[in-house]
C-alpha positions as CSV (number, residue, x, y, z in Angstrom):
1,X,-14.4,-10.5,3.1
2,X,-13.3,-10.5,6.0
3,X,-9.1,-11.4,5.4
4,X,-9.6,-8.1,2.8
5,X,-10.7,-5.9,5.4
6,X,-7.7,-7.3,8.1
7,X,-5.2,-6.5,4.9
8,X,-6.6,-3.4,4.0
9,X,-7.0,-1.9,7.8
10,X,-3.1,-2.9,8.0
11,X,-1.7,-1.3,5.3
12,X,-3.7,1.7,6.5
13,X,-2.0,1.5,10.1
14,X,1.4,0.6,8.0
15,X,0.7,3.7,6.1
16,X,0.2,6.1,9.0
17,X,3.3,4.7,10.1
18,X,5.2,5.7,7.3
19,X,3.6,8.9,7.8
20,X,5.0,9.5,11.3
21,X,8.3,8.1,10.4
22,X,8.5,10.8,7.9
23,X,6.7,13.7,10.0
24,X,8.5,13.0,13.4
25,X,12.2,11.8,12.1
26,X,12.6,12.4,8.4
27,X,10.5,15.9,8.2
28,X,13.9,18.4,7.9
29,X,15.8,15.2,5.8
30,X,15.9,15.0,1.9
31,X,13.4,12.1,1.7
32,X,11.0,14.0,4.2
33,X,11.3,17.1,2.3
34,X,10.9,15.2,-0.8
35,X,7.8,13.4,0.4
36,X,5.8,16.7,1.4
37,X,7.6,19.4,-1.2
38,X,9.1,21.2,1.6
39,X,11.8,23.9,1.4
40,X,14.7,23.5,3.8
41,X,13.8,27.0,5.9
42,X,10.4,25.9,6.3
43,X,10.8,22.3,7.2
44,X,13.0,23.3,10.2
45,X,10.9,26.2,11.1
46,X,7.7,23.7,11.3
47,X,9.3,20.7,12.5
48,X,7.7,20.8,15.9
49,X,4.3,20.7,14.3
50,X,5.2,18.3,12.1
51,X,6.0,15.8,14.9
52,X,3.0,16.7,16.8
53,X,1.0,15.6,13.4
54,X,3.1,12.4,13.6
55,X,2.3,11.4,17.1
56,X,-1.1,11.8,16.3
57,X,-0.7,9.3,13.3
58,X,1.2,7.3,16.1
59,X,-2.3,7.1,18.4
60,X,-4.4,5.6,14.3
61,X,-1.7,3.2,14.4
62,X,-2.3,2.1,17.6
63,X,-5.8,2.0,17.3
64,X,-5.8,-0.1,14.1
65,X,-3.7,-2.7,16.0
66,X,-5.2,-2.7,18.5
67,X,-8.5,-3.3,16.5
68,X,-7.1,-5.7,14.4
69,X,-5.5,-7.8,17.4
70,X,-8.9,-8.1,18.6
71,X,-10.4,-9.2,15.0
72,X,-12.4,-7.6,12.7
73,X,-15.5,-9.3,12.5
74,X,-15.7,-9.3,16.2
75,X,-14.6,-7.5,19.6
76,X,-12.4,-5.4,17.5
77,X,-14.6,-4.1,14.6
78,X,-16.2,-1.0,16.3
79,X,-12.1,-0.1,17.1
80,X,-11.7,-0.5,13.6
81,X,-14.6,1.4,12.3
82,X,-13.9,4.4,14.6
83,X,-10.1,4.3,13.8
84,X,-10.7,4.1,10.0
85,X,-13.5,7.2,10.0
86,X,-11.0,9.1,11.7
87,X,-8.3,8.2,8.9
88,X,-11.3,9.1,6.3
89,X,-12.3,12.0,8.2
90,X,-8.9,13.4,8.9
91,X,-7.9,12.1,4.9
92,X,-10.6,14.8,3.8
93,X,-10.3,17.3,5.7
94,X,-6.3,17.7,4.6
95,X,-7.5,17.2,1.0
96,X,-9.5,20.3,1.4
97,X,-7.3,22.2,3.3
98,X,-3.4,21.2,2.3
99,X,-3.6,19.0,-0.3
100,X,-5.8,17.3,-3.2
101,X,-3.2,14.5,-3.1
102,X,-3.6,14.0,0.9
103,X,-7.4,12.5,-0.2
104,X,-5.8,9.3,-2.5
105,X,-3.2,8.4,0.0
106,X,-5.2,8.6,3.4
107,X,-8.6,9.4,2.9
108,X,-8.7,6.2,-0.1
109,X,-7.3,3.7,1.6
110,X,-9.0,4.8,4.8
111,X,-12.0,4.6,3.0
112,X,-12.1,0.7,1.4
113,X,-10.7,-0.5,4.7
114,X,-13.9,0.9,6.1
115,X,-16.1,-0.2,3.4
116,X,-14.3,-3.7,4.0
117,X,-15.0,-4.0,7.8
118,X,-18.3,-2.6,7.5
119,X,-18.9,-5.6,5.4
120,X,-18.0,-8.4,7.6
């Protein structure tokens, strides 16, 4: 159990790295405005937000390395279980406020990663 929950917890911190690739470099680009169904106008007019949401999935990503450096099933699991409720937490809370979609891709994965350290 627990080499799932130190492969699940990384694809969540390689996820939220995508995610701040996209939100603080790619936001106004084709594949940013692709990824978040973005008009051209309204990507550059909210591109300062969107980097400020990036940094912030900058800070999970370090706090899901830095958990998983220190391993799950000891020093570093309460990292882990604080870093992945926040994914969970901030997963739901864009489902119900931006998008249905937002609570597969974060709040999912965010969620068995949990369910995976909490059971080593």
């Amino acid at each position: 159990m627990q080499i799932l929950a130190v492969v699940l917890a990384a694809l969540v911190a390689l996820l939220h790295l995508y995610f701040l690739v996209l939100e603080m470099f790619f936001w106004t680009k084709p594949l940013g405005r692709k990824a978040f169904g973005l008009e051209k106008g309204f990507a550059e007019q909210s591109k300062a937000l969107a980097a400020n949401q990036g940094l912030y999935n900058g800070f999970l990503v370090a706090g899901l390395v830095w958990g998983l450096m220190q391993g799950a099933a000891g020093a570093g699991r309460p990292w882990l279980v604080f870093f992945l409720g926040c994914v969970v937490v901030a997963g739901v809370f864009g489902a119900a406020t931006a998008s249905r979609k937002i609570l597969f891709v974060q709040a999912l994965p965010g969620a068995l990663a949990l369910a995976a350290v909490l059971a080593t």
